[in-house]
C-alpha positions as CSV (number, residue, x, y, z in Angstrom):
1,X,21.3,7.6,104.3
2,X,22.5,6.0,101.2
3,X,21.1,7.8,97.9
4,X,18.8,4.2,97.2
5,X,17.1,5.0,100.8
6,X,16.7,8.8,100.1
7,X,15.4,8.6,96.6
8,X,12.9,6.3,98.0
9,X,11.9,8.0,100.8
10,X,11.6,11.6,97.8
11,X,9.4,9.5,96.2
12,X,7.2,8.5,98.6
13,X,7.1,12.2,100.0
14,X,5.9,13.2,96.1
15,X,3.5,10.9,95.8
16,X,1.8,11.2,99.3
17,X,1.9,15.0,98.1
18,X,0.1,14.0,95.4
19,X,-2.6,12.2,96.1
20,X,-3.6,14.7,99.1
21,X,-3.5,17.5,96.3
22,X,-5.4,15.5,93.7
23,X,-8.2,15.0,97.0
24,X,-7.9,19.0,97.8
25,X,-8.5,19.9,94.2
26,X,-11.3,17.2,93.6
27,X,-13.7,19.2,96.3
28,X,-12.8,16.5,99.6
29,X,-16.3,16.0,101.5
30,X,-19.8,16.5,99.6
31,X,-17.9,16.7,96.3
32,X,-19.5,15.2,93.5
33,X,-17.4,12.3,93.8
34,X,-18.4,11.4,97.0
35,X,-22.1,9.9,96.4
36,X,-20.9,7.6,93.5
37,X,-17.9,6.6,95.6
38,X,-20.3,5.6,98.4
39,X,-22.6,3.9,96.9
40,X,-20.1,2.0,96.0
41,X,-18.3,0.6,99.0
42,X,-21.7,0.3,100.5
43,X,-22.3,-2.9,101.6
44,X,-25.5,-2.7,103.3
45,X,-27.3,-3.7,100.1
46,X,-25.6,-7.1,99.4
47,X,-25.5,-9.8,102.2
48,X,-22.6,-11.3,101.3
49,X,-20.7,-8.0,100.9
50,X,-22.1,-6.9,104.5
51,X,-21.3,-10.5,106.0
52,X,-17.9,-10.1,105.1
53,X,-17.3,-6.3,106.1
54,X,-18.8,-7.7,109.6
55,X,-15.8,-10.5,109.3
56,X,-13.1,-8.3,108.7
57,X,-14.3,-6.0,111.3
58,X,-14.6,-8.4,114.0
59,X,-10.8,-10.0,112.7
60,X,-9.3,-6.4,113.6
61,X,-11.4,-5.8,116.4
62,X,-9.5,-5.7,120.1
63,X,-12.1,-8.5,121.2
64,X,-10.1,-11.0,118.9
65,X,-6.5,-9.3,118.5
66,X,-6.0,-8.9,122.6
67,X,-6.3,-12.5,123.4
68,X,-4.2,-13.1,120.3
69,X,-1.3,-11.0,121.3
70,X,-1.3,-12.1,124.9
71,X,-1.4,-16.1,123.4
72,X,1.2,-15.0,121.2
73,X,3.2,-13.9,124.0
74,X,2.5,-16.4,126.5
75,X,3.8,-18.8,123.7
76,X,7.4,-17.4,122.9
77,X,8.2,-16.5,126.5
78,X,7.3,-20.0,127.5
79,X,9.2,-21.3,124.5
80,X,11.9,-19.4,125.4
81,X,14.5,-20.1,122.0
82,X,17.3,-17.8,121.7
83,X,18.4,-16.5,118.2
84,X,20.7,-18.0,116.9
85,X,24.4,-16.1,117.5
86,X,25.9,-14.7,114.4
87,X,29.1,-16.0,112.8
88,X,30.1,-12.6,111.3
């Protein structure tokens, strides 16, 4: 691995350390974080907030992203383009 690749990957090791200290240490469920947290990402109490978590929920659902793939694949094996070959 070139020293780039492993000082990123150190990095990202340290901070995903981290953050899943920071959540031990700050009491993880019934903390006294969580409540404020809560209420705010609820989105029961606003329409327009609860519309769209209903949007994004049916755009990642398997009832949309199923067909999607299978369309998807339908589409490039009937296309059927090769890459195109390398010079190099």
């Amino acid at each position: 691995m070139p020293a780039n690749r492993s000082l990123r990957f150190w990095t990202a090791l340290a901070l995903s350390f981290a953050v899943w200290l920071a959540a031990l240490l700050m009491g993880g469920a019934g903390s006294e974080y969580d409540e404020p947290l809560r209420r705010l990402l609820y989105a029961g109490n606003d329409p327009v907030l609860g519309r769209n978590a209903g949007i994004l929920t049916w755009i990642g659902s398997f009832q949309l992203l199923v067909p999607l793939a299978l369309l998807a694949t339908l589409y490039l094996a009937f296309r059927r383009r090769r890459r195109a070959r390398c010079c190099c």
